[in-house]
TIMI-2910 file (N, C-alpha, C, CB; in pm, 1 decimal, decimal comma, always signed):
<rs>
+----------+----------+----------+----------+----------+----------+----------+----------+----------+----------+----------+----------+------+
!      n_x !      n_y !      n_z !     ca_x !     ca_y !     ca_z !      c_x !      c_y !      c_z !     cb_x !     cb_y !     cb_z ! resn !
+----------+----------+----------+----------+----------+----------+----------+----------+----------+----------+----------+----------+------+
!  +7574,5 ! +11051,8 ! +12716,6 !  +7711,9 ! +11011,6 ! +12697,4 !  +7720,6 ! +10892,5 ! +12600,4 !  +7775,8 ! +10976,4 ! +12832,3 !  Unk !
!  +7636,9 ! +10799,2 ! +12623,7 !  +7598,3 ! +10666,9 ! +12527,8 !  +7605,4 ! +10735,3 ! +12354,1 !  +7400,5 ! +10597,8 ! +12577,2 !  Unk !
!  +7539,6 ! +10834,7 ! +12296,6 !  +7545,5 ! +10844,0 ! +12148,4 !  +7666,4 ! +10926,3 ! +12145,2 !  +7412,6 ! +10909,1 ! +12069,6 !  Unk !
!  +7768,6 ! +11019,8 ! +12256,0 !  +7915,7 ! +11056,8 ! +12221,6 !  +7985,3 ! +10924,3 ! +12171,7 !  +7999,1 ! +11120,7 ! +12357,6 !  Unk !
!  +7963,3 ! +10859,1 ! +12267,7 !  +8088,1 ! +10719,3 ! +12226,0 !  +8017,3 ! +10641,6 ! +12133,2 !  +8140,4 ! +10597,2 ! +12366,5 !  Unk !
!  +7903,6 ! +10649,2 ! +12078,5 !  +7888,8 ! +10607,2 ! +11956,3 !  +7977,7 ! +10692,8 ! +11748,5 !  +7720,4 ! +10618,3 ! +11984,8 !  Unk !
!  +7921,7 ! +10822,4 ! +11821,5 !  +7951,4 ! +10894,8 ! +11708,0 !  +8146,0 ! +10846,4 ! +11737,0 !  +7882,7 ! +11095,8 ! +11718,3 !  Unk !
!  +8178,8 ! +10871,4 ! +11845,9 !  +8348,1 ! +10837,8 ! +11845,4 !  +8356,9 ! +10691,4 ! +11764,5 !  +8424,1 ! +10818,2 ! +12031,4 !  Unk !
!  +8306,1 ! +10618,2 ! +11801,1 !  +8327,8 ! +10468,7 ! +11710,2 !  +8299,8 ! +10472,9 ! +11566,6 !  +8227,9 ! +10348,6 ! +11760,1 !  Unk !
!  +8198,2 ! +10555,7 ! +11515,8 !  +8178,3 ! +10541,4 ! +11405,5 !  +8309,7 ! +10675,7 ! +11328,6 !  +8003,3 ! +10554,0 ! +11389,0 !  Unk !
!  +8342,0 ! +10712,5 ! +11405,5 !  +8490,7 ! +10826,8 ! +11400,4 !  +8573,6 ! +10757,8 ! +11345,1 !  +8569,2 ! +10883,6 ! +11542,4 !  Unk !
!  +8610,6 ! +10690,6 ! +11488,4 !  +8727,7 ! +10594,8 ! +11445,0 !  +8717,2 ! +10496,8 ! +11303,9 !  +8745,9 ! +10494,3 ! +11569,5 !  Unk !
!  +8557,8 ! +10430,1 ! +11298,1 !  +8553,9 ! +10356,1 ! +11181,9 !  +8588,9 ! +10404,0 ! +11053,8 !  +8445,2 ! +10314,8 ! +11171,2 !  Unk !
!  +8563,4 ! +10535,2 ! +11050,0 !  +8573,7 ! +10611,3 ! +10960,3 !  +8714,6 ! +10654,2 ! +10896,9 !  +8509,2 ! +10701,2 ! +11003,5 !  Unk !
!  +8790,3 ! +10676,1 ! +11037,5 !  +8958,2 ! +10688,0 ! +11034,3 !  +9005,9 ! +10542,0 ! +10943,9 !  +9036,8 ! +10686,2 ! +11227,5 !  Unk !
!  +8961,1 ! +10425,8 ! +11022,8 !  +9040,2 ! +10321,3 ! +10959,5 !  +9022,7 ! +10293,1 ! +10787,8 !  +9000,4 ! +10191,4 ! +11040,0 !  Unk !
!  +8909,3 ! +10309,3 ! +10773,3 !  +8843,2 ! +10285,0 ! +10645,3 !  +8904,5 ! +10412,5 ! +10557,9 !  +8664,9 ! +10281,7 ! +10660,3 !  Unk !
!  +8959,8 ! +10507,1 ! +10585,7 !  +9043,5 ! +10615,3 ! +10506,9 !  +9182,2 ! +10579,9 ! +10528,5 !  +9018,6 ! +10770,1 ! +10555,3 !  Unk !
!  +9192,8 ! +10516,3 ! +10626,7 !  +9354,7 ! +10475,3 ! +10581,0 !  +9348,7 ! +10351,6 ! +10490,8 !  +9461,2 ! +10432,2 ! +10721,8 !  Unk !
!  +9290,1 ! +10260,0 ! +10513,4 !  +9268,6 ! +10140,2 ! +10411,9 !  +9265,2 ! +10218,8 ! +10267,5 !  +9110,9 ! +10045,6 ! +10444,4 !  Unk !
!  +9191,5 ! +10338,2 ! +10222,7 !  +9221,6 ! +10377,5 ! +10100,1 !  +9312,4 ! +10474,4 ! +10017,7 !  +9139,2 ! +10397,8 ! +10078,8 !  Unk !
!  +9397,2 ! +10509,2 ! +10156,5 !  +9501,0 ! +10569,5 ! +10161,4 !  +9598,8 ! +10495,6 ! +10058,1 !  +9541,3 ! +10578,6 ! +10299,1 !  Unk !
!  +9600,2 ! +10375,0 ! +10166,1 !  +9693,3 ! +10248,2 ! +10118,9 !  +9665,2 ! +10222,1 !  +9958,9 !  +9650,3 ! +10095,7 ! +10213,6 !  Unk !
!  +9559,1 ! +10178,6 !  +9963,6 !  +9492,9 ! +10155,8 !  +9834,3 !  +9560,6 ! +10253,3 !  +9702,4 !  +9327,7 ! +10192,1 !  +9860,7 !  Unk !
!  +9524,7 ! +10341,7 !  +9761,3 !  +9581,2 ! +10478,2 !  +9628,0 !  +9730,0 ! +10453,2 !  +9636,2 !  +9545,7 ! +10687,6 !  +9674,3 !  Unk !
!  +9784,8 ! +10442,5 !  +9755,4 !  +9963,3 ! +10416,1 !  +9772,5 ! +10018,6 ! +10370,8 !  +9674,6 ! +10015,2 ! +10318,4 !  +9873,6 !  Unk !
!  +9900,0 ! +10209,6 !  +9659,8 !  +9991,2 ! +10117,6 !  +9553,7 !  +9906,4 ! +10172,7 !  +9430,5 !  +9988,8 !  +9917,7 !  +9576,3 !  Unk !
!  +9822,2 ! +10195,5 !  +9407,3 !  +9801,6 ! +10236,5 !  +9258,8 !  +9894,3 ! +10303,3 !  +9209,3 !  +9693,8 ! +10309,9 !  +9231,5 !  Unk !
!  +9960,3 ! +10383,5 !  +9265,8 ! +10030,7 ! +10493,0 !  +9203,3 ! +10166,1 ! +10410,6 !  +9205,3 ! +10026,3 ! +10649,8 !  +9286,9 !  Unk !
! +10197,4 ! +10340,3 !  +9256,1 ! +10311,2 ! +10274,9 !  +9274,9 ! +10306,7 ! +10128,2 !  +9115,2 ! +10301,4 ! +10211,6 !  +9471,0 !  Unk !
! +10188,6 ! +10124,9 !  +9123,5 ! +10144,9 ! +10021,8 !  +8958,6 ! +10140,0 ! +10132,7 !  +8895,3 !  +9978,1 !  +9914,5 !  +8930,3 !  Unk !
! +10133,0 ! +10265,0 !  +8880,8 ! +10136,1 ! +10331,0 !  +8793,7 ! +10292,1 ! +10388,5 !  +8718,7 ! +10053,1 ! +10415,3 !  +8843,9 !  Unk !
! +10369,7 ! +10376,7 !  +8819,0 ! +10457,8 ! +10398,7 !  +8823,1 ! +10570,5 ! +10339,1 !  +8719,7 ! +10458,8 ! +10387,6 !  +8926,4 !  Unk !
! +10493,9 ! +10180,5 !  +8795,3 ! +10591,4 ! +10039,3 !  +8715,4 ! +10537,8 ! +10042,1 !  +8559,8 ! +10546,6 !  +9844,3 !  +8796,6 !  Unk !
! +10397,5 ! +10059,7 !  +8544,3 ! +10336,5 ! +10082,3 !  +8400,8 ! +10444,2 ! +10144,9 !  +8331,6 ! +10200,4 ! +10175,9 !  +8393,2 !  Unk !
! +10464,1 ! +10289,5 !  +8360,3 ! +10562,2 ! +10436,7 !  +8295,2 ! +10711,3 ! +10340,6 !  +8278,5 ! +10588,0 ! +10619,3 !  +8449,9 !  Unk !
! +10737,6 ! +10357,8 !  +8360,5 ! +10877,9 ! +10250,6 !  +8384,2 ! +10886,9 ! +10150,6 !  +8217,2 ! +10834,6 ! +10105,9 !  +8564,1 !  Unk !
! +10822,9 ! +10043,6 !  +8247,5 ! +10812,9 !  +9940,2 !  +8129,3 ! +10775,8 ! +10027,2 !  +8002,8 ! +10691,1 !  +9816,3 !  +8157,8 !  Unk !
! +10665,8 ! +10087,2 !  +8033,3 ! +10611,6 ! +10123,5 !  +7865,4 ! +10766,7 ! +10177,8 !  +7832,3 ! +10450,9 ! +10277,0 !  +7838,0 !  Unk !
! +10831,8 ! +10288,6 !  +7835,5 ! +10951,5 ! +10369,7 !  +7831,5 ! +11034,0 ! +10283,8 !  +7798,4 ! +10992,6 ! +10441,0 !  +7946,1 !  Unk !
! +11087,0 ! +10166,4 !  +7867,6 ! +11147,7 ! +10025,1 !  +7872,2 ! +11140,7 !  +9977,7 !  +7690,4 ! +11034,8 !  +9906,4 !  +7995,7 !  Unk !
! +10978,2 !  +9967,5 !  +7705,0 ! +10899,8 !  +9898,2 !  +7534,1 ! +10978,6 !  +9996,5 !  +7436,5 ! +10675,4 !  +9928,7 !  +7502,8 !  Unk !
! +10922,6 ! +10128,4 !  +7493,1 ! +10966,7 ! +10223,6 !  +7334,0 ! +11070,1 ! +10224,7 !  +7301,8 ! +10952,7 ! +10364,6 !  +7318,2 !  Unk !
! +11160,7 ! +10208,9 !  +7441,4 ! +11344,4 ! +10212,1 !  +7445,7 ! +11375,0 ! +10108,0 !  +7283,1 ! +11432,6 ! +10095,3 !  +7648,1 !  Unk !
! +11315,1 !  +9942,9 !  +7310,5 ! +11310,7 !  +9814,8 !  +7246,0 ! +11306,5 !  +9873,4 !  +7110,5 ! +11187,3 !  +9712,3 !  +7287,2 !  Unk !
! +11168,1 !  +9958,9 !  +7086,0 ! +11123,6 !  +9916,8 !  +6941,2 ! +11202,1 ! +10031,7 !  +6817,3 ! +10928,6 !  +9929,2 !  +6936,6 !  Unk !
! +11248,2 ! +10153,8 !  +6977,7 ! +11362,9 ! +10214,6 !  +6865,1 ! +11460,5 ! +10174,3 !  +6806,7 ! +11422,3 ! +10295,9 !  +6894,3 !  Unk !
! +11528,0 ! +10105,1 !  +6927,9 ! +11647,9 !  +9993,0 !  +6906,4 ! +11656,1 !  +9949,5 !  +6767,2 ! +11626,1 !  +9856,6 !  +6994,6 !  Unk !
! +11522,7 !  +9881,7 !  +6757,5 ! +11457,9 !  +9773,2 !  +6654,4 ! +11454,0 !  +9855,5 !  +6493,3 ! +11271,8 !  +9725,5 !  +6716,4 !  Unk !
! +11377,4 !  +9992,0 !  +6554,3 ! +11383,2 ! +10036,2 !  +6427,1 ! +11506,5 ! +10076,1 !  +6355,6 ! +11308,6 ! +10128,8 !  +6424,0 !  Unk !
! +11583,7 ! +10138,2 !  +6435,2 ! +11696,6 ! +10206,9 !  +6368,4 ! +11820,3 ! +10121,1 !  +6331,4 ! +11742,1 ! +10316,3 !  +6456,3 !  Unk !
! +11814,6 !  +9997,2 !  +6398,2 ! +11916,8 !  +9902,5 !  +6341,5 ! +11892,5 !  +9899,2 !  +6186,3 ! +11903,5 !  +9749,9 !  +6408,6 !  Unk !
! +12030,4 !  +9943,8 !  +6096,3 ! +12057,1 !  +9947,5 !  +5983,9 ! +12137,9 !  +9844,6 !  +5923,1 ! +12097,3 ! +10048,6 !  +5970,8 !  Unk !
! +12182,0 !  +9732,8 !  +5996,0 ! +12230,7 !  +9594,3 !  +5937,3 ! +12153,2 !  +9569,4 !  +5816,1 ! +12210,9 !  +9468,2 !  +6039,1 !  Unk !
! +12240,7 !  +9502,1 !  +5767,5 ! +12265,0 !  +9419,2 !  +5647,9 ! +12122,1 !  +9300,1 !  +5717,6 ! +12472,7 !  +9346,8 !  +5628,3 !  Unk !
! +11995,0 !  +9271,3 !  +5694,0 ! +11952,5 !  +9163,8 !  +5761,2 ! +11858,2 !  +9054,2 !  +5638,1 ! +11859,2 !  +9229,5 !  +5897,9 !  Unk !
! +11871,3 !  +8916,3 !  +5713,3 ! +11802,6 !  +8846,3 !  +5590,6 ! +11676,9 !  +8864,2 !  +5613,5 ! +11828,0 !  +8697,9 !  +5567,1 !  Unk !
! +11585,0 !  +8806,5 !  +5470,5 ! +11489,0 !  +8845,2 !  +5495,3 ! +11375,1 !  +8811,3 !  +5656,5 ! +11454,7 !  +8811,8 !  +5377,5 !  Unk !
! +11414,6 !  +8653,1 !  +5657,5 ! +11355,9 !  +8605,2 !  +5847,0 ! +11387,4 !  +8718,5 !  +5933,1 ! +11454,7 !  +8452,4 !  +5938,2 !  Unk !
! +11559,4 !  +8713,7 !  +5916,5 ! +11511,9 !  +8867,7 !  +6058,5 ! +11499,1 !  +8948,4 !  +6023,6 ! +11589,9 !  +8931,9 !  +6168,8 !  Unk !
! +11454,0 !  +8999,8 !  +5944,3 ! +11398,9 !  +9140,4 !  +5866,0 ! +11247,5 !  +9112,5 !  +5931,2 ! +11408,9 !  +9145,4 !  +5653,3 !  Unk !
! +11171,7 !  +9009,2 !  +5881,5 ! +11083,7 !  +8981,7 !  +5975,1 ! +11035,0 !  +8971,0 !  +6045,0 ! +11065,3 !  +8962,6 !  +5992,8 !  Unk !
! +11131,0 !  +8854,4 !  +6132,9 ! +11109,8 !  +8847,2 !  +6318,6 ! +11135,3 !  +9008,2 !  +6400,0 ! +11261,7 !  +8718,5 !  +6399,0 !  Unk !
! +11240,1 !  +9091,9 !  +6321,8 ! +11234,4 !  +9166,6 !  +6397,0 ! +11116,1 !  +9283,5 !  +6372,8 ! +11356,9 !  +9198,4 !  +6405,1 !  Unk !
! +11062,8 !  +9255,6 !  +6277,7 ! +10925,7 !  +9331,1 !  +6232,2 ! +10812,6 !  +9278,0 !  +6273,7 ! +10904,9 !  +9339,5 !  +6091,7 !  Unk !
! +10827,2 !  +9151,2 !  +6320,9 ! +10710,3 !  +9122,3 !  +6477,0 ! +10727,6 !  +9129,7 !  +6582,0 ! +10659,0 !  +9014,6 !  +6511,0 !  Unk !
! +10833,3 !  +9136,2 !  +6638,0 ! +10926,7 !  +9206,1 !  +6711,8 ! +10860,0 !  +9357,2 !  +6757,3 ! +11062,1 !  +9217,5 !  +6619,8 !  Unk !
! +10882,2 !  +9384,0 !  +6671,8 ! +10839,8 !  +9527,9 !  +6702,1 ! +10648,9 !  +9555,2 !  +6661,6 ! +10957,6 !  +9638,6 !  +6587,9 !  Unk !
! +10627,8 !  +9471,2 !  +6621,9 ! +10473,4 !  +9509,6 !  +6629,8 ! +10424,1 !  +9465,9 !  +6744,2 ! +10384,9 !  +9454,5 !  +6522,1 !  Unk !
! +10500,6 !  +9370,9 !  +6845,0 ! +10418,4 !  +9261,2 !  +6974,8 ! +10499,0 !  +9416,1 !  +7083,9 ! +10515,0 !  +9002,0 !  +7012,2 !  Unk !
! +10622,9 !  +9456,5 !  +7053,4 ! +10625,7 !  +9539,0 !  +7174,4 ! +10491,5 !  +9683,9 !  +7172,4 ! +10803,0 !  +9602,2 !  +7177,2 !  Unk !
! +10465,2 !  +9705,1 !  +7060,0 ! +10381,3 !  +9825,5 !  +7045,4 ! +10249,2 !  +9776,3 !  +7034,9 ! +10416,6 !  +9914,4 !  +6926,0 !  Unk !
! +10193,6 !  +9621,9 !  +7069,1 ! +10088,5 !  +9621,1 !  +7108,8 ! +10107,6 !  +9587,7 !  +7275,2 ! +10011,5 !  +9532,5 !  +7020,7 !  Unk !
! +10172,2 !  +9571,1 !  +7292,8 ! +10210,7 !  +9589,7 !  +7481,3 ! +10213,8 !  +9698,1 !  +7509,1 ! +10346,8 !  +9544,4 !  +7549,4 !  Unk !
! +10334,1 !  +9792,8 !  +7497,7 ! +10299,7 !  +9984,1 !  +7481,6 ! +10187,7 !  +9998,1 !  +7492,1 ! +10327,5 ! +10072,5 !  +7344,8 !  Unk !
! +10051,9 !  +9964,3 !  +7413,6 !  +9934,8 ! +10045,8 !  +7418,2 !  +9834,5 !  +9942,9 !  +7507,1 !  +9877,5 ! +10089,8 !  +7254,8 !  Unk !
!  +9863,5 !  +9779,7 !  +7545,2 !  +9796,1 !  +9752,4 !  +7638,9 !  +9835,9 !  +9812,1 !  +7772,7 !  +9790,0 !  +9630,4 !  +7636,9 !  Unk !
!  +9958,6 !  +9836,1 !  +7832,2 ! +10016,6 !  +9946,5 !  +7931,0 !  +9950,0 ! +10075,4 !  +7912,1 ! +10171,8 !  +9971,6 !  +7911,0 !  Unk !
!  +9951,2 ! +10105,4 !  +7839,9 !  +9869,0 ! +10308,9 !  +7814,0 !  +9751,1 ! +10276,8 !  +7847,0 !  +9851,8 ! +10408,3 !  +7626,4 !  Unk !
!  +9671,8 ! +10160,3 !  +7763,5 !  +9517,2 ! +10085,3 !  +7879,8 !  +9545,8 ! +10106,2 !  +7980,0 !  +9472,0 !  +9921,7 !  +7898,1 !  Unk !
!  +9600,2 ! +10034,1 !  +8049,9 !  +9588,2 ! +10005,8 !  +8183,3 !  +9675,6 ! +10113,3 !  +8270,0 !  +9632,0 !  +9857,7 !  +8205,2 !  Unk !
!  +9699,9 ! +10206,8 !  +8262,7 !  +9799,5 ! +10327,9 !  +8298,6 !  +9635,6 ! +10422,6 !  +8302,5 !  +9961,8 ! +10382,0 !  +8146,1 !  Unk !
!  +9532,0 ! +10423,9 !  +8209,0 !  +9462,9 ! +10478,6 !  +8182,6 !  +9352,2 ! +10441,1 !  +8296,6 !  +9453,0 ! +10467,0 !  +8055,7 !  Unk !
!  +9311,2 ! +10314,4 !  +8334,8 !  +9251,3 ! +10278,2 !  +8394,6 !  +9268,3 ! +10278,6 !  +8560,9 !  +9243,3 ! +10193,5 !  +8335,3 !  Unk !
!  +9420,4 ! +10290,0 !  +8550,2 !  +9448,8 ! +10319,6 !  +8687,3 !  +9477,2 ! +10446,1 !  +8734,4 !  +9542,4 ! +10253,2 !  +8723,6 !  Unk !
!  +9455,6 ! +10580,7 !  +8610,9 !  +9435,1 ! +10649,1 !  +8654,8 !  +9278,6 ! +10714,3 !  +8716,2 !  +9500,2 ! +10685,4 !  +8591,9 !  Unk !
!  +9221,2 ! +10668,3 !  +8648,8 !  +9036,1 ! +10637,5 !  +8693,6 !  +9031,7 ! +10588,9 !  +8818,5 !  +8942,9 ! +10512,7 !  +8599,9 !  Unk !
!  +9096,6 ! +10470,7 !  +8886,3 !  +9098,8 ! +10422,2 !  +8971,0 !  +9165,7 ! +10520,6 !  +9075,9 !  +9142,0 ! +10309,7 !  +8942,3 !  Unk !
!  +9217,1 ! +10601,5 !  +9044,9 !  +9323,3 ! +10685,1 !  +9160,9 !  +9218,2 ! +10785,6 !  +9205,2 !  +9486,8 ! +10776,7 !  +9089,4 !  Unk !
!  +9136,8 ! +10878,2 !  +9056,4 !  +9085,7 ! +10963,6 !  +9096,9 !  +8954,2 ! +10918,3 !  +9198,9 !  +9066,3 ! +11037,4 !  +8985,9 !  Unk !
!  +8906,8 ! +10803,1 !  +9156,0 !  +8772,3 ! +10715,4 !  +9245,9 !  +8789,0 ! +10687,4 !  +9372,5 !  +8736,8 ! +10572,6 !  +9198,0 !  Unk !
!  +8945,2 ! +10661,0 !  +9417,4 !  +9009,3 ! +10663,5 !  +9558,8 !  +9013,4 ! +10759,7 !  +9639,9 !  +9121,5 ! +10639,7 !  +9559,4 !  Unk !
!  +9058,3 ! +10892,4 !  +9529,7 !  +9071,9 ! +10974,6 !  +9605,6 !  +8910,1 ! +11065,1 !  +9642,9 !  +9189,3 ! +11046,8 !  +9543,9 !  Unk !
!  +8862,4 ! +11036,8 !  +9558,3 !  +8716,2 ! +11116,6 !  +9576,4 !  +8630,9 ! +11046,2 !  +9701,8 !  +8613,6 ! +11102,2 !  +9419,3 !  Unk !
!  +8709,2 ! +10875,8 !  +9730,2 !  +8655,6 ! +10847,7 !  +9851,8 !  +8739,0 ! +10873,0 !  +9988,7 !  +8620,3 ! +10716,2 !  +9841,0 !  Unk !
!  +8888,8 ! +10916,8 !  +9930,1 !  +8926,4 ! +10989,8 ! +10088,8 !  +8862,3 ! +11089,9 ! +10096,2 !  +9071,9 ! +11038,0 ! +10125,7 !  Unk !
!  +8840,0 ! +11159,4 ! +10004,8 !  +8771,1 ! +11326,6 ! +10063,4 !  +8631,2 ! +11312,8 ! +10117,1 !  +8750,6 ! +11455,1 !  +9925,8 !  Unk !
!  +8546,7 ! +11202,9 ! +10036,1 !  +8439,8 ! +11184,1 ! +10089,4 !  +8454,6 ! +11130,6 ! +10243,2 !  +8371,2 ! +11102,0 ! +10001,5 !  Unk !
!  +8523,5 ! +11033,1 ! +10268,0 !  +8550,6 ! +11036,2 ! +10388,9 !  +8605,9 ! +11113,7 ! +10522,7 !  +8588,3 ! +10978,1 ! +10373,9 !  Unk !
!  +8667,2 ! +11207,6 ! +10454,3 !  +8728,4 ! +11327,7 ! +10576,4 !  +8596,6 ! +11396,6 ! +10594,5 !  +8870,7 ! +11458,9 ! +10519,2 !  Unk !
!  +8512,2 ! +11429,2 ! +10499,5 !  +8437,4 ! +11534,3 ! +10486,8 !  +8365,8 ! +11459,1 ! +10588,0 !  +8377,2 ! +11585,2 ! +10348,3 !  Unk !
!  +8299,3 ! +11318,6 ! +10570,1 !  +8228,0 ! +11273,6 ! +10691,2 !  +8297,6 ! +11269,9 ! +10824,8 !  +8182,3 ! +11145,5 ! +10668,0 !  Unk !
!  +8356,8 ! +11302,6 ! +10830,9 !  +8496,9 ! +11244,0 ! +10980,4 !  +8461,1 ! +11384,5 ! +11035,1 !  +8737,0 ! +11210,6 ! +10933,3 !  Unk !
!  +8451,8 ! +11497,7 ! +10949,4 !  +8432,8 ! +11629,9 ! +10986,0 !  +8307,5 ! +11638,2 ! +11076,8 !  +8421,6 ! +11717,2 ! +10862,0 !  Unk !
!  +8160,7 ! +11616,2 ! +10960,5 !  +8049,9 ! +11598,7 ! +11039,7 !  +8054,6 ! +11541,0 ! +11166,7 !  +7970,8 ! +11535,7 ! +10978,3 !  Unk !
!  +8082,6 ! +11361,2 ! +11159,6 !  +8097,5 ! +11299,0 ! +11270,5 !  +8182,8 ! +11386,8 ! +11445,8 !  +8180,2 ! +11176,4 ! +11200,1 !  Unk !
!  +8276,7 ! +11475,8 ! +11350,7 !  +8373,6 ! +11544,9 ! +11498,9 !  +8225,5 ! +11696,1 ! +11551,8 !  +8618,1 ! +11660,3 ! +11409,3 !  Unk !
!  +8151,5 ! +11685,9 ! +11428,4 !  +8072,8 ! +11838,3 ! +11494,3 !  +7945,1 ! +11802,8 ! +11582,9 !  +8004,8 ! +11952,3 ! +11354,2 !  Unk !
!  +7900,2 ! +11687,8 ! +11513,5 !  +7815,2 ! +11606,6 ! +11600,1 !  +7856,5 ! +11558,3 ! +11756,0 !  +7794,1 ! +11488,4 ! +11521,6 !  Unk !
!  +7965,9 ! +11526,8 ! +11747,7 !  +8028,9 ! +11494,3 ! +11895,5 !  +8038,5 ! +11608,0 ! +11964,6 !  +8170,6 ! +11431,4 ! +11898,5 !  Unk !
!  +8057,4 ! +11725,9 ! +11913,3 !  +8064,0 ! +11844,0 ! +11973,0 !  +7930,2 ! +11895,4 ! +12063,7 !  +8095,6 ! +11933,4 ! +11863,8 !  Unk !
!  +7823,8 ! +11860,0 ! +11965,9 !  +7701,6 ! +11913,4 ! +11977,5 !  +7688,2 ! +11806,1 ! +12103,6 !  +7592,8 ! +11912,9 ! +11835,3 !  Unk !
!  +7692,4 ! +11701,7 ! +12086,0 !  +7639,1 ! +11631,8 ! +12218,4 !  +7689,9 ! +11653,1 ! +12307,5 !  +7634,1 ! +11513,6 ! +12231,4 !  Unk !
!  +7818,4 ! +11644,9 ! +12280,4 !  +7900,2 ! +11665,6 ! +12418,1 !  +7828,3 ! +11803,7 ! +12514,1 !  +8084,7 ! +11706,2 ! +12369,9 !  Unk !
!  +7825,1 ! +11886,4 ! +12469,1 !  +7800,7 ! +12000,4 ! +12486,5 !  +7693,3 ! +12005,1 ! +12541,4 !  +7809,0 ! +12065,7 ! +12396,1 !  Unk !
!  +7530,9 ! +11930,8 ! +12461,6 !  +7411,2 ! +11888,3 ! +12525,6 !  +7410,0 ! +11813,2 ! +12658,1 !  +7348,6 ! +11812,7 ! +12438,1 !  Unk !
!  +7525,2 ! +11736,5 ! +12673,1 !  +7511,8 ! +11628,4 ! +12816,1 !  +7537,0 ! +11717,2 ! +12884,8 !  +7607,8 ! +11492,5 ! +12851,3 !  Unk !
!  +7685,4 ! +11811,7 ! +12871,1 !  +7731,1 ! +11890,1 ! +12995,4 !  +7591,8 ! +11987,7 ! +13043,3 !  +7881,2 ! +11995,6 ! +12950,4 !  Unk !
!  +7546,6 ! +12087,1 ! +12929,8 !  +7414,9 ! +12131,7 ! +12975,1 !  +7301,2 ! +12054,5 ! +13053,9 !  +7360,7 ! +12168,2 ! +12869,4 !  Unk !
!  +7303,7 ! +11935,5 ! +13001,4 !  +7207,4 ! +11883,3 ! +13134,9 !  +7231,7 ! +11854,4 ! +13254,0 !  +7153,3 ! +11783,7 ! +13122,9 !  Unk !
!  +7379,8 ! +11797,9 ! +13250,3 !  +7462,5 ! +11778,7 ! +13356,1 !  +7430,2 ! +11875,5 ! +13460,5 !  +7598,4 ! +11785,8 ! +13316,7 !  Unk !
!  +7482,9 ! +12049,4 ! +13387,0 !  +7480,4 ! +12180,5 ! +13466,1 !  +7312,8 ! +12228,4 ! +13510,6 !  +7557,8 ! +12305,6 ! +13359,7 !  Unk !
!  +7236,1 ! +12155,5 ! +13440,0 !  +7076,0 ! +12191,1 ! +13467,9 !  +7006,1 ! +12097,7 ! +13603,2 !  +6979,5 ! +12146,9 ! +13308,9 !  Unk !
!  +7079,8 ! +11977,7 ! +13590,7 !  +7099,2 ! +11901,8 ! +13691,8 !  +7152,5 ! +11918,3 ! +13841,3 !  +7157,1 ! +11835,4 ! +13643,0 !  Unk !
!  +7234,2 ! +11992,0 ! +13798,9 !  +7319,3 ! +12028,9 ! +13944,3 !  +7258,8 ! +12147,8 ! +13991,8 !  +7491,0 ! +12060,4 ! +13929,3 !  Unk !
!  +7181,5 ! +12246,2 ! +13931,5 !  +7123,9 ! +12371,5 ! +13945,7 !  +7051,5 ! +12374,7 ! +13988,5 !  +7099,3 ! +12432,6 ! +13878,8 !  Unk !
!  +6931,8 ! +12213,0 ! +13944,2 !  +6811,2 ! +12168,9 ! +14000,9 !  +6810,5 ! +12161,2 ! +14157,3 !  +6780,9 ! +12038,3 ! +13943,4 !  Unk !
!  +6924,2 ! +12045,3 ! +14172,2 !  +6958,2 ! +12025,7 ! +14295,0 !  +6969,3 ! +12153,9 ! +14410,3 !  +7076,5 ! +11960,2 ! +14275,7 !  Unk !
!  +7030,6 ! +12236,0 ! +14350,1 !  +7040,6 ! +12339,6 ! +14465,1 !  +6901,4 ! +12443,9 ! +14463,1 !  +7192,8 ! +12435,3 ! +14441,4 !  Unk !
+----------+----------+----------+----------+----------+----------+----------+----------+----------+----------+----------+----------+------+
</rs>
């Protein structure tokens, strides 16, 4: 009975530690989200930027031509990091599955013992009589 309620603890450990990366993936995707959001936000800016056809002097002809080069190097530090957190999602998720898959073993192992005690249990009582 002693290694059932072991394999159950290391069960449960197993449960908690897959919800912890449950969570984990939750908010990635939720920073992934806000990434899409802003970048979209950026491109919204630099069309703005481009297609304004004013009359402009040459400074804001300028400023707004750094203007628009600082939002489209943000755009592509976001597509970085949109990129990276999608790496990060798939690495999460390859450790929930790795983890169910063990949660699986861990439930067949409990089976097997369980099953071994009752047999001795019943070999026990058989003895007796």
């Amino acid at each position: 009975m002693k290694k059932v309620k072991q394999i159950e603890l290391l069960k449960s450990k197993e449960k908690l530690s897959r919800q912890k990366t449950v969570t984990q993936l939750i908010e990635l995707k939720s920073e992934v989200e806000k990434c899409q959001r802003i970048e979209r936000e950026l491109e919204e800016i630099a069309k703005q930027k481009a297609v304004e056809k004013e009359k402009l002097t040459a400074y804001l002809f300028q400023s707004n031509r750094q203007l628009v080069h600082k939002v489209m190097e943000q755009r592509e530090i976001l597509q970085n990091r949109q990129e990276f957190l999608e790496k990060e999602q798939a690495a999460v998720t390859n450790e929930i599955n790795k983890s169910r898959f063990k949660s699986q073993i861990l439930e067949e192992k409990r089976k097997k013992e369980k099953e071994k005690v009752l047999e001795e249990i019943i070999s026990k009582q058989e003895d007796m009589f």
